[in-house]
C-alpha positions as CSV (number, residue, x, y, z in Angstrom):
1,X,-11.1,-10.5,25.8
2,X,-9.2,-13.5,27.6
3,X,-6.8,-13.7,24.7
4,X,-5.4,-10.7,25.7
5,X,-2.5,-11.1,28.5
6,X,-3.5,-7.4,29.5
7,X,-2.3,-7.8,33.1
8,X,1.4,-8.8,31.6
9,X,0.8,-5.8,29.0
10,X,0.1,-3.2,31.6
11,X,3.1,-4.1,33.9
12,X,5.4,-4.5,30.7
13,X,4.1,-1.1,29.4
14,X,3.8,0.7,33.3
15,X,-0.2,1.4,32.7
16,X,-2.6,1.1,34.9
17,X,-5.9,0.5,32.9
18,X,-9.3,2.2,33.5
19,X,-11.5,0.6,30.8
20,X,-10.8,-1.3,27.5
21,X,-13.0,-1.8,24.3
22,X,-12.7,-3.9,21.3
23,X,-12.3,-1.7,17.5
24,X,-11.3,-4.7,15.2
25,X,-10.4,-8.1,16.2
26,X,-6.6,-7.1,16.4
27,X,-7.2,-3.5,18.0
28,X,-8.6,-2.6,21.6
29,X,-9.1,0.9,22.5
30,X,-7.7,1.2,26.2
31,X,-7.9,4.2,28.8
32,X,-5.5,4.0,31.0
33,X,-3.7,6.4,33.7
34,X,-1.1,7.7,30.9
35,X,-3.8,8.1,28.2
36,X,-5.8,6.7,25.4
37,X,-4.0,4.4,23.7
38,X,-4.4,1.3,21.1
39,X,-3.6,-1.6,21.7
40,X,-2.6,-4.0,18.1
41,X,-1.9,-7.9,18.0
42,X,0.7,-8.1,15.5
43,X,1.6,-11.3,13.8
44,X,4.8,-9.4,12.5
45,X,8.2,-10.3,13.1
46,X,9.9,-8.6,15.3
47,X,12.5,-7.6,12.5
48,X,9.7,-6.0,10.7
49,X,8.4,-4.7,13.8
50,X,11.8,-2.7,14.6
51,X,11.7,-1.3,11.1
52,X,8.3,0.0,11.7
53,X,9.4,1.8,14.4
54,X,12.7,3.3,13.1
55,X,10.6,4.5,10.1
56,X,7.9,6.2,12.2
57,X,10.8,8.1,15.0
58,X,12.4,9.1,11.3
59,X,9.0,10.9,10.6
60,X,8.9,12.2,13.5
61,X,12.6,13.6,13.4
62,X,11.8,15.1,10.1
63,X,8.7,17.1,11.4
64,X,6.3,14.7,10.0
65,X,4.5,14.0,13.3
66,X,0.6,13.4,12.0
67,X,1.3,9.7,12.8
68,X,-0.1,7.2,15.6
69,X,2.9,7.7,17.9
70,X,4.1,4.1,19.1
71,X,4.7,3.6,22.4
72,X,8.1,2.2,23.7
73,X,7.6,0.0,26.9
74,X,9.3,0.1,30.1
75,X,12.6,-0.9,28.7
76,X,12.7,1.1,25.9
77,X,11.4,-1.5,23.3
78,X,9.2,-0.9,20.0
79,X,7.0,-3.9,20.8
80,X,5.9,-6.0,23.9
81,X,6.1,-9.9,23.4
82,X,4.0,-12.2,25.9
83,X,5.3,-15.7,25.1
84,X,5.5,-16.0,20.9
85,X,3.1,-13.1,21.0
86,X,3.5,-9.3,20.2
87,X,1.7,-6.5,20.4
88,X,2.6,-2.5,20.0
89,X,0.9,0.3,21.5
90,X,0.5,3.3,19.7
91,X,-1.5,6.8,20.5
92,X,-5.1,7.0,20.1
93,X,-6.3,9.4,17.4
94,X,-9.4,11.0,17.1
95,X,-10.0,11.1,13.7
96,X,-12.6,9.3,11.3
97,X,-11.3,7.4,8.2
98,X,-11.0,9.6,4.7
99,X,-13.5,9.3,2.0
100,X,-11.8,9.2,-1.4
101,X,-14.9,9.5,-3.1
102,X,-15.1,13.0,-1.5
103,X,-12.7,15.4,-3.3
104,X,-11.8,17.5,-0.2
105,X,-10.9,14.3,1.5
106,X,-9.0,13.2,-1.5
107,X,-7.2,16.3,-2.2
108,X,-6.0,16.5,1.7
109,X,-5.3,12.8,1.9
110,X,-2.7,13.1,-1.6
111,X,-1.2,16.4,-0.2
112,X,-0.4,14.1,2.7
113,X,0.9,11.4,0.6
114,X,3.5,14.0,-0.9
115,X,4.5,15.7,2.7
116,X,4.9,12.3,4.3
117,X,7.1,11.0,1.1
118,X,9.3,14.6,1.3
119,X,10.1,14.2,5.0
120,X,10.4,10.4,4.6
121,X,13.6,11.0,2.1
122,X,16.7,10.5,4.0
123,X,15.9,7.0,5.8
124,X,19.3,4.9,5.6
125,X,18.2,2.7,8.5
126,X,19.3,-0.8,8.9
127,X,16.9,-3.5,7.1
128,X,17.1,-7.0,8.3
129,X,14.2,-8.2,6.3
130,X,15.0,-8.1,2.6
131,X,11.6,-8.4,1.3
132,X,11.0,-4.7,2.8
133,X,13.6,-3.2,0.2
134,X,12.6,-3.2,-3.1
135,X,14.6,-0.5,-4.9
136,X,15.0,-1.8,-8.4
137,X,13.5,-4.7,-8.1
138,X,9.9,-4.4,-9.8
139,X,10.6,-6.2,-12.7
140,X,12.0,-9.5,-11.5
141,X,8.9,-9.3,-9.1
142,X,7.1,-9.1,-11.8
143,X,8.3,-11.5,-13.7
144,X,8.1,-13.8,-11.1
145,X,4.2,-13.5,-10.7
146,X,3.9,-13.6,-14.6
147,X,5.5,-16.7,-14.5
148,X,2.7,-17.7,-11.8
149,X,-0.1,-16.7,-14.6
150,X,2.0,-18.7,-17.1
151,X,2.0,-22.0,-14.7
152,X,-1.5,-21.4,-13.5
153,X,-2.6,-21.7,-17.1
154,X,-1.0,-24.8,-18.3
155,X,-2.4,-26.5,-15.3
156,X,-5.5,-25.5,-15.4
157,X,-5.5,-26.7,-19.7
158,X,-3.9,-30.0,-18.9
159,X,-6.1,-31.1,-15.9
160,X,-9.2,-28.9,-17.2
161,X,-11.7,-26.4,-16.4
162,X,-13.5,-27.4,-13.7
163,X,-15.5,-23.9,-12.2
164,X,-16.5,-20.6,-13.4
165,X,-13.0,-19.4,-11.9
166,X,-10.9,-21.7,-13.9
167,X,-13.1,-20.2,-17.2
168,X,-12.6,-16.9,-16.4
169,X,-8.7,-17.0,-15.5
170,X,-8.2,-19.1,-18.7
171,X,-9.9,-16.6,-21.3
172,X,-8.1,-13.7,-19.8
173,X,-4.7,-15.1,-18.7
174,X,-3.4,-15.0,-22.3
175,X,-4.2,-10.8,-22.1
176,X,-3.0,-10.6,-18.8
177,X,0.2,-12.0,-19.9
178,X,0.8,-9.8,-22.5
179,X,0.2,-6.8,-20.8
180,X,2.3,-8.1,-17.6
181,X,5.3,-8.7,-20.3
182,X,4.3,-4.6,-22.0
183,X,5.0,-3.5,-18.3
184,X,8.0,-5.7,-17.5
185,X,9.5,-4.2,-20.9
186,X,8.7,-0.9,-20.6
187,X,10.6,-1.0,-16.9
188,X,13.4,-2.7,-18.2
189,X,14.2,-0.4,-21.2
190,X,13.0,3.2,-19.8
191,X,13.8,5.1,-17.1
192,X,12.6,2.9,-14.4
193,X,16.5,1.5,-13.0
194,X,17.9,5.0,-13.1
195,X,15.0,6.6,-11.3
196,X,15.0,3.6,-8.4
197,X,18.8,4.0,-7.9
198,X,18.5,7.2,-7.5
199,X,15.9,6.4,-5.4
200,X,18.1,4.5,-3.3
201,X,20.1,7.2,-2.6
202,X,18.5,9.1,-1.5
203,X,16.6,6.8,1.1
204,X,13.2,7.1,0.1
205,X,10.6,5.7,2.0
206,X,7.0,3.9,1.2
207,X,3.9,3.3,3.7
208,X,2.4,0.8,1.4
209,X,-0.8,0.5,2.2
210,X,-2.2,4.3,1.7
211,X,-5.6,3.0,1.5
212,X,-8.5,5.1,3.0
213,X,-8.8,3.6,6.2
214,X,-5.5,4.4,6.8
215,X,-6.3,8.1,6.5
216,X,-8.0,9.4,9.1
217,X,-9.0,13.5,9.0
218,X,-10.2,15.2,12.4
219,X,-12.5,17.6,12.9
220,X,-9.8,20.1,12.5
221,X,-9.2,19.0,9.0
222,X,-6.1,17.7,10.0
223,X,-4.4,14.4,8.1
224,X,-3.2,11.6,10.1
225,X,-1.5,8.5,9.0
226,X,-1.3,5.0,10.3
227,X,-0.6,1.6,10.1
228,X,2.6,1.5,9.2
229,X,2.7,-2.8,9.2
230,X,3.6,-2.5,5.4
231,X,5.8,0.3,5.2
232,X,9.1,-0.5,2.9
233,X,11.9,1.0,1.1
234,X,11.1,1.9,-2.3
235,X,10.7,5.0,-4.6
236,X,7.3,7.0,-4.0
237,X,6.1,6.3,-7.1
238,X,4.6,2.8,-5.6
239,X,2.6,4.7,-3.0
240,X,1.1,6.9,-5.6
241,X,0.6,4.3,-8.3
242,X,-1.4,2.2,-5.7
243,X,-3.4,5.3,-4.5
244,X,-4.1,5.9,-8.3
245,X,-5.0,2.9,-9.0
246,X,-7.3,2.4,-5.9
247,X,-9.5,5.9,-6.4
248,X,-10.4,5.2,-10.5
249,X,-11.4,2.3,-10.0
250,X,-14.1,3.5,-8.1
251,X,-14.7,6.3,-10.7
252,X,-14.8,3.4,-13.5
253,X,-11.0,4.0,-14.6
254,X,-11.6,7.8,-15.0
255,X,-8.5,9.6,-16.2
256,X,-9.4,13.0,-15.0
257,X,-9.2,11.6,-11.2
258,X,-5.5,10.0,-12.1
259,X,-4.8,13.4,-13.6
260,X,-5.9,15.2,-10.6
261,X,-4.7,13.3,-8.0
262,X,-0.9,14.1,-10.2
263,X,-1.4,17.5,-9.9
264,X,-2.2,17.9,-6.6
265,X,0.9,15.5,-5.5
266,X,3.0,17.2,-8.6
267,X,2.8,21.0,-6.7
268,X,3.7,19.8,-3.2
269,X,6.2,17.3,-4.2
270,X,7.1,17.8,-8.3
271,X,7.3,14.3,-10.1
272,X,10.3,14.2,-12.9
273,X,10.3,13.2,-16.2
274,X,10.0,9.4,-17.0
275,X,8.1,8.9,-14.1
276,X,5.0,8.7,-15.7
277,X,6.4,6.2,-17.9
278,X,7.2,4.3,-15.1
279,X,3.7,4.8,-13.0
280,X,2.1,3.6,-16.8
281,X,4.0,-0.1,-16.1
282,X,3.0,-0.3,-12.5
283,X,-0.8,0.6,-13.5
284,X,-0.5,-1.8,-16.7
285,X,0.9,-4.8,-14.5
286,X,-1.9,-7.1,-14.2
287,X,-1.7,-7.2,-10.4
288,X,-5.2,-8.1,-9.3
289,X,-5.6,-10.7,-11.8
290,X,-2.4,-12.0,-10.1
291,X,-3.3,-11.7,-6.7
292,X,-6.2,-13.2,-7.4
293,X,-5.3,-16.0,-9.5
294,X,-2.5,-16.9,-6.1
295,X,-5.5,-16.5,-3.5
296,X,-7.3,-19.4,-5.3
297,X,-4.5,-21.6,-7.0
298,X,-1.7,-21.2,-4.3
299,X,-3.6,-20.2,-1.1
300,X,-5.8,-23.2,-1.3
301,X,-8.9,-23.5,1.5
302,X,-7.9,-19.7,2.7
303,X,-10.6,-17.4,1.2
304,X,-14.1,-18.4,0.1
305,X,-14.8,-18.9,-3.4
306,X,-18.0,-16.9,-4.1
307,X,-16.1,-14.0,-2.9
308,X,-13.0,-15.0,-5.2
309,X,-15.3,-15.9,-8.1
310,X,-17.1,-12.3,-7.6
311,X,-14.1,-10.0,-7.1
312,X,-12.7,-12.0,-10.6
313,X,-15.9,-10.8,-12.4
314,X,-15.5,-7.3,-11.0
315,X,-12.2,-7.5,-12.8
316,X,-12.9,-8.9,-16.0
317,X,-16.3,-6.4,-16.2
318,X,-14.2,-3.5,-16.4
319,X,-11.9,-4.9,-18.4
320,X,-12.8,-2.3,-21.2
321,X,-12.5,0.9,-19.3
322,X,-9.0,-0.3,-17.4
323,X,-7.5,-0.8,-21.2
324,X,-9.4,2.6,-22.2
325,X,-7.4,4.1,-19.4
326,X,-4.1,3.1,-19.9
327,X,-3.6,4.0,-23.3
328,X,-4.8,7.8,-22.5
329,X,-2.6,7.5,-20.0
330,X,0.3,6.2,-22.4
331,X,-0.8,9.2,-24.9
332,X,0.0,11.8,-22.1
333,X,4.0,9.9,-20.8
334,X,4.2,10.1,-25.1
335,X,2.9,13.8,-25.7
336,X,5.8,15.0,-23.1
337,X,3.3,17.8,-21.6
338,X,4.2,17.2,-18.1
339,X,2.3,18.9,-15.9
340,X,2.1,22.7,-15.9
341,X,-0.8,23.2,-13.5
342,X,-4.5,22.3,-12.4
343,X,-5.5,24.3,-14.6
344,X,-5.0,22.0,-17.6
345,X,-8.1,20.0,-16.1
């Protein structure tokens, strides 16, 4: 643990610490005189940093307070910097990460979702870094990663295929492209600019990564978020298309889990008209073919092959039920039933 400056931390932060342990290879678990706290390694800037912090005391403010706490230091700062590094301390939960798989845990963790997006409404803070607002913007950022696909393509045909990658991307970048240009559509000529303005206005807020390890659930039953590295401005609707998105796929693009997880957000926090329609174009969007396709074509020597090869075949395997999927899901934005109840299930 040398690369830790923990003697600098501990005067910076006014601890005296009793015993340390490593959790991941940016998190230590420290006792100290004050508590248990934890201890991250943030490659963040500090802008980001600062809105990380505003968000969370907003939470707080609001009553939401099933957070890690971060700790100010000494001087009243959201993050400690040692030299060009940085490093927040927040309060140590004792909670074990959600299983989404497990329908209790997935019916607490999207009743959180919707409590933490209701008292997150009303955040006008200041925002120095522009790629953490994104209110109205999904279809330029989408057409900007289509155009990726698009260039991607015409390299790979004029230079040739050279791996099972290159294959794979080619026979499905044509598909991919017309679905990402069905999404970009749909967002441009439905409800999608009205709904993020209004949005806007009302200061909604996003965590952005509401993944499962992020959720933690004590023995009390009790909800807790964290990590708020990611969090941005931007309608709910991207926190629960991601968390949609994330749970059928492990349940082989199964509509009733899409419909539920609705349901249950729907009676804490009730969804409006045309936002289905929009949730359909942020589901349709290609995104892991993207982010895929960029991790091997633009992020060259970072990630391993094999492991970008498989993840590609994952994709293209369920290629059938993903499609399956969204035009059910399309069927139900077009029937106009909008969601009386569970009991429709």
């Amino acid at each position: 643990m040398e690369q830790w400056p923990l003697k600098e931390l501990a005067s910076i932060y006014s601890l005296h610490i009793q015993n340390m342990e490593q959790q991941k290879q940016s998190v230590l678990k420290l006792e100290t005189n004050r508590g248990t706290f934890a201890l991250k390694h943030s490659h963040l800037e500090p802008e980001e940093l600062y809105l990380q912090f505003d968000i969370c005391r907003h939470l707080e403010t609001k009553g939401f307070g099933r957070i890690a706490s971060i700790v100010p230091t000494r001087n009243g700062d959201p993050f400690a910097q040692v030299n060009s590094e940085r490093f927040m301390l927040t309060a140590w939960l004792e909670a074990e990460q959600s299983n989404l798989l497990n329908p209790a845990d997935l019916e607490l963790a999207v009743l959180n979702l919707a409590q933490f997006h209701k008292a997150g409404t009303g955040y006008f803070g200041k925002v120095f870094w522009p790629k953490r607002r994104l209110y109205g913007v999904w279809p330029q950022r989408f057409s900007f990663r289509l155009g990726h696909i698009q260039r991607y393509r015409r390299q790979i045909l004029a230079r040739g295929i050279r791996d099972e990658f290159d294959r794979l991307f080619v026979n499905f970048a044509g598909r991919a492209q017309n679905q990402a240009g069905s999404a970009i559509n749909r967002l441009r000529a439905g409800p999608y600019y009205h709904l993020a303005n209004k949005a806007r206005e009302m200061g909604t807020v996003c965590h952005h990564d509401y993944a499962y390890h992020n959720i933690l659930i004590d023995r009390d039953r009790r909800v807790w978020l964290v990590d708020f590295d990611y969090c941005i401005l931007d309608m709910p609707l991207h926190d629960l298309g991601s968390m949609i998105l994330r749970t059928v796929k492990l349940s082989n693009w199964s509509l009733a889990e899409a419909l539920r997880i609705l349901l249950i957000y729907h009676e804490e926090k009730p969804l409006e008209p045309g936002e289905l329609e929009v949730l359909l174009s942020f589901m349709e969007y290609p995104q892991d073919f993207w982010q895929l396709a960029w991790a091997r074509y633009n992020e060259v020597g970072m990630h391993k092959y094999e492991s970008l090869l498989f993840r590609l075949k994952k994709f293209v395997d369920t290629v059938g039920a993903r499609d399956k999927f969204l035009a059910r899901f399309a069927k139900l934005c077009e029937s106009k039933i909008f969601l009386p109840g569970r009991d429709i299930l």
